[in-house]
N, CA and C of each residue as an Amber inpcrd file, in Angstrom:
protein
   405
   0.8470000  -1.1700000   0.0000000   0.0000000   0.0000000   0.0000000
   0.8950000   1.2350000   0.0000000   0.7550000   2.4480000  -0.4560000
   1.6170000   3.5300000  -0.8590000   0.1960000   4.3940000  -0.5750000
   0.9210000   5.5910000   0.7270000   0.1990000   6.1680000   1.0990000
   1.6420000   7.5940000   1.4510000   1.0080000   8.9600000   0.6830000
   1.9720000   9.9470000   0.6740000   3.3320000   9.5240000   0.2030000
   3.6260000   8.9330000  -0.6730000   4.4230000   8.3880000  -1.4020000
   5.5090000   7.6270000  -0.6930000   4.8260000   7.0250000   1.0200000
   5.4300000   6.1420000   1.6660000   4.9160000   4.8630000   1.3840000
   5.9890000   3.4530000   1.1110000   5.2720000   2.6580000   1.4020000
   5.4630000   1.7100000   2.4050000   4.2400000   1.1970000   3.0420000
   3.9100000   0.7860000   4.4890000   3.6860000  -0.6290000   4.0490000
   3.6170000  -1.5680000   4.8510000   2.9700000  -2.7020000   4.7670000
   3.4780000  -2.9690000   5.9420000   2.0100000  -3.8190000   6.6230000
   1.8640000  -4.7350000   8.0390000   3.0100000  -5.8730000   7.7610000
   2.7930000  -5.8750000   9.2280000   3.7530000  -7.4920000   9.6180000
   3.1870000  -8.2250000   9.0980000   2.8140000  -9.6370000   9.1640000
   2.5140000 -11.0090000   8.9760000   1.4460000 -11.0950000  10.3890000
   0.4740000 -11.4120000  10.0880000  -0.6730000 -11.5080000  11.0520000
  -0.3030000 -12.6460000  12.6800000   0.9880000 -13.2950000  12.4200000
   1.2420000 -13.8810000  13.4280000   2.5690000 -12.8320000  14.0040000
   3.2160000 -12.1650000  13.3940000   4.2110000 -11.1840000  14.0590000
   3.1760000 -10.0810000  14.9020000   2.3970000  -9.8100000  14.1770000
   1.5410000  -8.8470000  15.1630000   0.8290000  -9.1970000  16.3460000
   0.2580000 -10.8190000  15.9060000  -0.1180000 -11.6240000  17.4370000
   1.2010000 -11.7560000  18.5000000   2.0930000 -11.4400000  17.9510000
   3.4310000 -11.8800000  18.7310000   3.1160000  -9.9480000  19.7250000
   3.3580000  -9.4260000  18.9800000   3.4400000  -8.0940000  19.4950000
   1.8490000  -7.8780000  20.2520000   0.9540000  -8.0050000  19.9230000
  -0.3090000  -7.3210000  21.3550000   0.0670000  -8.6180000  22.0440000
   0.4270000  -9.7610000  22.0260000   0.5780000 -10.9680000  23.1970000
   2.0890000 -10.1230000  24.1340000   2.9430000  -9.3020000  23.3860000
   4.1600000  -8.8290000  24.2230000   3.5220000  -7.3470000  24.8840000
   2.5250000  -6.5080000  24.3000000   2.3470000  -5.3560000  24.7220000
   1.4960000  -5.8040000  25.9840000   0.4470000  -6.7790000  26.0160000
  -0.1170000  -7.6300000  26.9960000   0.6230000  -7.7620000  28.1680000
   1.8600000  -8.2060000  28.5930000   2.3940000  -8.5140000  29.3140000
   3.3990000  -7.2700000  29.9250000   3.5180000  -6.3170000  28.8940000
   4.5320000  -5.3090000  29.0930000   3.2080000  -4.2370000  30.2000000
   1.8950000  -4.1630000  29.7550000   1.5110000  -3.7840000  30.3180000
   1.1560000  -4.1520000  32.0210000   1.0850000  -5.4710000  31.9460000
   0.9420000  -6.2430000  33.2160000   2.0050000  -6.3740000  33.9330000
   3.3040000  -6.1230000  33.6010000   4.3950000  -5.8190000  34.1980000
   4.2800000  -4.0970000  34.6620000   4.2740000  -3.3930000  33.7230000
   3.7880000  -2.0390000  34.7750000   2.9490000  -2.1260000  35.8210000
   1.7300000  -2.7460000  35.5770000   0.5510000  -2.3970000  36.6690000
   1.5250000  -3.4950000  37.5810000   1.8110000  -4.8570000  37.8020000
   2.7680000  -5.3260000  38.9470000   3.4580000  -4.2760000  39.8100000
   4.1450000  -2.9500000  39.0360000   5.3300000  -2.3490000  39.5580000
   4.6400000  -1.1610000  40.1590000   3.1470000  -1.1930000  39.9520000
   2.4930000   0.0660000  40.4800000   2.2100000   1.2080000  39.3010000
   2.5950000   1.0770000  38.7150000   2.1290000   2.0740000  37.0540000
   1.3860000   1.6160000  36.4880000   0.5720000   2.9960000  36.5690000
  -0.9760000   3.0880000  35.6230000  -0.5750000   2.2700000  34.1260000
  -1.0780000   1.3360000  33.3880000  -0.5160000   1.0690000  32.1390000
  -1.6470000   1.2820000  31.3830000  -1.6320000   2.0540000  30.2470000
  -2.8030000   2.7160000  29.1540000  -2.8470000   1.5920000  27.9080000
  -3.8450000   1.2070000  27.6000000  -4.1930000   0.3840000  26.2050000
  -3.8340000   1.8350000  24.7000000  -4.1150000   2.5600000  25.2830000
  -4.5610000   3.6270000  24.2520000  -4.7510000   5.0640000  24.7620000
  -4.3420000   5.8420000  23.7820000  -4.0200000   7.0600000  24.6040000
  -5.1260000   7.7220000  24.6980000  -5.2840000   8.2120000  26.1100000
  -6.4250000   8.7540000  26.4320000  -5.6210000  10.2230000  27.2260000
  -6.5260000  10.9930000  26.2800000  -5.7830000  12.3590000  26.9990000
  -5.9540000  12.7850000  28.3050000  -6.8520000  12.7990000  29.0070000
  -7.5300000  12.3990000  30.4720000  -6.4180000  11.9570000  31.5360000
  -5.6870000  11.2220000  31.0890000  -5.2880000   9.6940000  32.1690000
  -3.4900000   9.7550000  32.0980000  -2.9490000   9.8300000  33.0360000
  -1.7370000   9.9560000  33.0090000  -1.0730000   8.3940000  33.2820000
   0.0230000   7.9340000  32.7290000   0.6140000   6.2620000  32.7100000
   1.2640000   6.2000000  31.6310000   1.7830000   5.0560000  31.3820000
   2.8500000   4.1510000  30.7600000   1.6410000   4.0140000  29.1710000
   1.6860000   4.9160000  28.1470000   1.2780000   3.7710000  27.0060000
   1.8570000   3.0540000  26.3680000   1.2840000   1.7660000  26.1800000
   1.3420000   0.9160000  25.5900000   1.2610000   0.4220000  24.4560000
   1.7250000   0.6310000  23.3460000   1.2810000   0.4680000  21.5240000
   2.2660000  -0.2290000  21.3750000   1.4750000  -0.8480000  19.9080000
   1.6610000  -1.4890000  18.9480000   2.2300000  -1.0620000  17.6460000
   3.2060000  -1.3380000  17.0140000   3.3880000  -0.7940000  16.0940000
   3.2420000  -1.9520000  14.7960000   2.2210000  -1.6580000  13.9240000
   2.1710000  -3.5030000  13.2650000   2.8910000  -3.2230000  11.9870000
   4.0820000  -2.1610000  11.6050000   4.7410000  -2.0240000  10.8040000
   5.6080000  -2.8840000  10.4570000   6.0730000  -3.4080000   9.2860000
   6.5110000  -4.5020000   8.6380000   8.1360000  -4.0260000   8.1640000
   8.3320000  -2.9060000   9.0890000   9.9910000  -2.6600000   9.2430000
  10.6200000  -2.3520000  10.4710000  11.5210000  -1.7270000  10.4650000
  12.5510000  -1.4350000  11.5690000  11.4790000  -0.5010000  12.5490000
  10.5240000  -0.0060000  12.3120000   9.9150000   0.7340000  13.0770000
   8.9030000  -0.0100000  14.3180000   8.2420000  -1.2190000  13.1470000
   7.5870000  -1.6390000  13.8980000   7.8890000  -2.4980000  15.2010000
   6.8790000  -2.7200000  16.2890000   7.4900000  -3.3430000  17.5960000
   6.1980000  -2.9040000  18.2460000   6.7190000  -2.9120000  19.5510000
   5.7470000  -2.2700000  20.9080000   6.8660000  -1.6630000  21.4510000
   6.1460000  -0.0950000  21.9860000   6.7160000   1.3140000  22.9140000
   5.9850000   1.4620000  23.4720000   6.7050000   2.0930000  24.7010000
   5.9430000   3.0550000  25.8250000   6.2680000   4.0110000  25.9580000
   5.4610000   4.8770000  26.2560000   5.6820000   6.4370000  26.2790000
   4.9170000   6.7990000  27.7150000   5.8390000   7.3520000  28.4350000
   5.3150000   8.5380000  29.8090000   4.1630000   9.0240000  29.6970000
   3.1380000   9.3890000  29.7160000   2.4510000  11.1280000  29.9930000
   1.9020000  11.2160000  31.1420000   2.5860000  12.0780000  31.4200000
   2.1400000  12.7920000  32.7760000   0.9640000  13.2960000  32.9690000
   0.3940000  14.3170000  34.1490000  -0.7550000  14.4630000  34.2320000
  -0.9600000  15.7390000  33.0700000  -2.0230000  15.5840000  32.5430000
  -2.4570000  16.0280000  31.5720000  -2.1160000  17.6610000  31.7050000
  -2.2350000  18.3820000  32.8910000  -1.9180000  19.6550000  33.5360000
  -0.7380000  19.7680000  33.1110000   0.3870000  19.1950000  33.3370000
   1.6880000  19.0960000  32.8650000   1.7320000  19.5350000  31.6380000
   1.2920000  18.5510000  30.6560000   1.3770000  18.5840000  29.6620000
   0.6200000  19.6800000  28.7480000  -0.2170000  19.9700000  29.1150000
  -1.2230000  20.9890000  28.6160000  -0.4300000  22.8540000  28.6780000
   0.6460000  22.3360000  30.2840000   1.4570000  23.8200000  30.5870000
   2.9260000  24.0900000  29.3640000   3.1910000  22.8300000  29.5120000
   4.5050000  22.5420000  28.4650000   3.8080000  22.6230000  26.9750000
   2.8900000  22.3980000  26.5700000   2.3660000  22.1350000  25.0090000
   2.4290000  24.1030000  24.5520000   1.5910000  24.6860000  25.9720000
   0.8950000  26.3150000  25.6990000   2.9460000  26.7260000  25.4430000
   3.4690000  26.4440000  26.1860000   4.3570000  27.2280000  26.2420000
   5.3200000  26.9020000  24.8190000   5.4510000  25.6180000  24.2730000
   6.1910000  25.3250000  23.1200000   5.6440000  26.2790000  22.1040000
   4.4650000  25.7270000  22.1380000   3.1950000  27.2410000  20.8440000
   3.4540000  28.3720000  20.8010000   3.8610000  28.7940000  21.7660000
   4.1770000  30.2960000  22.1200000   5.9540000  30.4650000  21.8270000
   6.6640000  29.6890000  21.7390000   8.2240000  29.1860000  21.5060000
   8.6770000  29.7720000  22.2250000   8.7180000  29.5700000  23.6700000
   8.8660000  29.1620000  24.6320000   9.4840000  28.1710000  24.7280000
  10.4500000  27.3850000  24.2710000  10.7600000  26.2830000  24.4480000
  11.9420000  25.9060000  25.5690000  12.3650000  26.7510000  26.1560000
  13.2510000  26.4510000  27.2340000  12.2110000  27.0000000  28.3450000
  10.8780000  27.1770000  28.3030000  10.4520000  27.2170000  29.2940000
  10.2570000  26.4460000  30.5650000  10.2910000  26.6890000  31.9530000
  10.3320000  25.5120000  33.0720000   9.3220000  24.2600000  32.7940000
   8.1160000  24.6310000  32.4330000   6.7600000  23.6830000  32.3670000
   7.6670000  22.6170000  31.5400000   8.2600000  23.1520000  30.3920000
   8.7100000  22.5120000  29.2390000   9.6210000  21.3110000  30.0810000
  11.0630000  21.8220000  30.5130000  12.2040000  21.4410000  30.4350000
  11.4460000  20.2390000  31.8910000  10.5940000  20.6900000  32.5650000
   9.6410000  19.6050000  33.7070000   9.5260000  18.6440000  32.9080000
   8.3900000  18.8000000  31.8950000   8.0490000  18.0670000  31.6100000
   8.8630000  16.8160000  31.1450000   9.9180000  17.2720000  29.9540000
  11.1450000  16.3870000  29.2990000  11.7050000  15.4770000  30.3880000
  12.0960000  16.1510000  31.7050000  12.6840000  15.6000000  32.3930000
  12.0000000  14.8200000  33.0150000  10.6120000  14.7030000  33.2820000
   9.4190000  13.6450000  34.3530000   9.3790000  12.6990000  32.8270000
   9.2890000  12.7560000  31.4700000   9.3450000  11.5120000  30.6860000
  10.4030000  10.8400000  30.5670000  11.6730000  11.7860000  30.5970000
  13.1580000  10.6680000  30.5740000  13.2430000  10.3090000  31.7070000
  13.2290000  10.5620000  32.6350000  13.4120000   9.6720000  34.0690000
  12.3900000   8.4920000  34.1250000  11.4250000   8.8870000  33.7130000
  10.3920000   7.7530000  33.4310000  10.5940000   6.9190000  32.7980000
  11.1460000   7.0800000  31.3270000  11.5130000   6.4560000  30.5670000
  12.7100000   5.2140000  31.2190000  13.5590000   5.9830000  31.7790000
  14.8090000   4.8970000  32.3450000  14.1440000   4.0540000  33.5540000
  13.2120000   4.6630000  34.2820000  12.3460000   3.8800000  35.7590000
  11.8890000   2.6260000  34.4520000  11.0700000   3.0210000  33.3910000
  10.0670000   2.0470000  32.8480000  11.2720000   0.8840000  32.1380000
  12.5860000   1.2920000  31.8100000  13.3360000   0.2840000  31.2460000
  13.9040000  -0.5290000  32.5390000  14.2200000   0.0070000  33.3430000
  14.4180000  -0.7030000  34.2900000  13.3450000  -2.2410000  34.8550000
  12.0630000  -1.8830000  35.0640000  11.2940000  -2.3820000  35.4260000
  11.1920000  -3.6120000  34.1260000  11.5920000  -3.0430000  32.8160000
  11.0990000  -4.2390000  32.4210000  11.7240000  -5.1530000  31.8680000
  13.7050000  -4.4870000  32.4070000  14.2870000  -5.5570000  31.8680000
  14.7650000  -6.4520000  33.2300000  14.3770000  -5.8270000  34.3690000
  14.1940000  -6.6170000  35.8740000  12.2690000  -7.8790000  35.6550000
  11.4860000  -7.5150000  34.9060000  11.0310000  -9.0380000  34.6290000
  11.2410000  -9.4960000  33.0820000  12.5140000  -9.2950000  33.2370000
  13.0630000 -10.3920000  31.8690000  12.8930000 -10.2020000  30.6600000
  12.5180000  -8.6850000  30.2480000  11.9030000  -8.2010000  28.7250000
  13.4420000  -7.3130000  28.6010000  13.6090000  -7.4300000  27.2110000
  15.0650000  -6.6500000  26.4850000  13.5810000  -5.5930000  26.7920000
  14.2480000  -4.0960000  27.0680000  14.0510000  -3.0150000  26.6700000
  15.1530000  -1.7750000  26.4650000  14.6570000  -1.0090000  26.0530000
  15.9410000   0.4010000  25.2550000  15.2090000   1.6220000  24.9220000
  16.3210000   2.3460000  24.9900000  15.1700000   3.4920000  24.5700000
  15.4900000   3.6760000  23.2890000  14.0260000   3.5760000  22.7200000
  13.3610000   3.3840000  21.3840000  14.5090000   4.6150000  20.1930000
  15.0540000   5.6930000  21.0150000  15.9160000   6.3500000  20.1780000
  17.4440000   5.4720000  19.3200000  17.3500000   4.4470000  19.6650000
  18.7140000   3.6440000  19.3680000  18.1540000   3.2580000  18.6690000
  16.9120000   2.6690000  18.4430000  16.8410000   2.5280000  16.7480000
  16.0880000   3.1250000  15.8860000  15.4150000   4.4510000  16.7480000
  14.7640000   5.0910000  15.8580000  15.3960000   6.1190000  15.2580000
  16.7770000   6.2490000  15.4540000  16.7970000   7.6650000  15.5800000
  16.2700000   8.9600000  16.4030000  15.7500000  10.0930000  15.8550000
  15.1520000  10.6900000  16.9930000  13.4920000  10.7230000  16.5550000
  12.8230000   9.9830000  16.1410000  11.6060000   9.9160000  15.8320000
  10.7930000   9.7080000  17.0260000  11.3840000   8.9080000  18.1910000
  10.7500000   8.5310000  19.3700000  11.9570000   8.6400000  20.4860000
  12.3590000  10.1940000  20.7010000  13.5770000   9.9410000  21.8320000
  13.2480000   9.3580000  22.6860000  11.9010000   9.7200000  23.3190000
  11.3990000   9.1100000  24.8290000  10.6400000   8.2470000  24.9830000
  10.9490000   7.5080000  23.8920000   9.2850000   6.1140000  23.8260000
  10.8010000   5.2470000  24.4770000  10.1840000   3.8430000  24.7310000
  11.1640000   2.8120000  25.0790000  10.4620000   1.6690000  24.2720000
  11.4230000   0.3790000  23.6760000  11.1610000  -0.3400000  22.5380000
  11.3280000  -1.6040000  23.3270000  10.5590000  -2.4030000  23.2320000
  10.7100000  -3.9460000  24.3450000  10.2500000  -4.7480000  23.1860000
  11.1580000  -5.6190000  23.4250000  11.1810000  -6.9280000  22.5210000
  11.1450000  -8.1330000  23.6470000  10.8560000  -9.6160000  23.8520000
  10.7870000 -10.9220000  24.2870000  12.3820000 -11.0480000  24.0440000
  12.7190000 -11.8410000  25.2370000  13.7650000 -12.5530000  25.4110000
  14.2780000 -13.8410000  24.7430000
């Protein structure tokens, strides 16, 4: 399929069962450790999301991404708009997702999941997501 003159194509319908059966567990390993874990991003709800990526390259996998309480984020978003970007809300915010980010790799390569932060192989497309693969 060629969409914006990218072309995409899914995994193999059993690589993707592989991945929601790993995002499954990645999530149930957060809620174990006491973190909210999100199916889907809900702007409302602050936790660990959880996605799927059912891309049929280097991109695809399962990440988690921080978001904080929505207040946070809502103070850091006004202030980037405004370019503001070394503003405090801002530089808070960055810093409550990378610390998060390293708490959430921790946690999940202490129950036995490879995780990394998703920038090592994304480049910088996802500095602060983290990328977990099965052992």
């Amino acid at each position: 399929m060629t969409d914006h003159g990218f072309d995409h194509r899914d995994a193999s319908e059993a690589a993707i069962a592989e991945r929601v059966a790993l995002a499954e567990r990645v999530r149930l390993e957060l809620a174990l450790a006491g973190l909210p874990a999100l199916r889907e991003d809900q702007d409302e709800q602050a936790g660990a999301l959880v996605e799927v990526d059912a891309g049929d390259d280097a991109a695809g996998g399962v990440f988690v991404d921080w978001r904080p309480d929505p207040a946070l984020t809502r103070d850091a978003v006004d202030m980037m708009l405004k370019g503001e970007h070394h503003a405090p809300a801002v530089r808070h915010n960055g810093a409550v997702c990378s610390h998060m980010q390293q708490a959430i790799i921790g946690i999940l390569r202490s129950a036995g999941l490879q995780a990394d932060e998703a920038a090592v192989f994304e480049g910088d497309l996802r500095p602060l997501s983290v990328r977990v693969a099965a052992r």
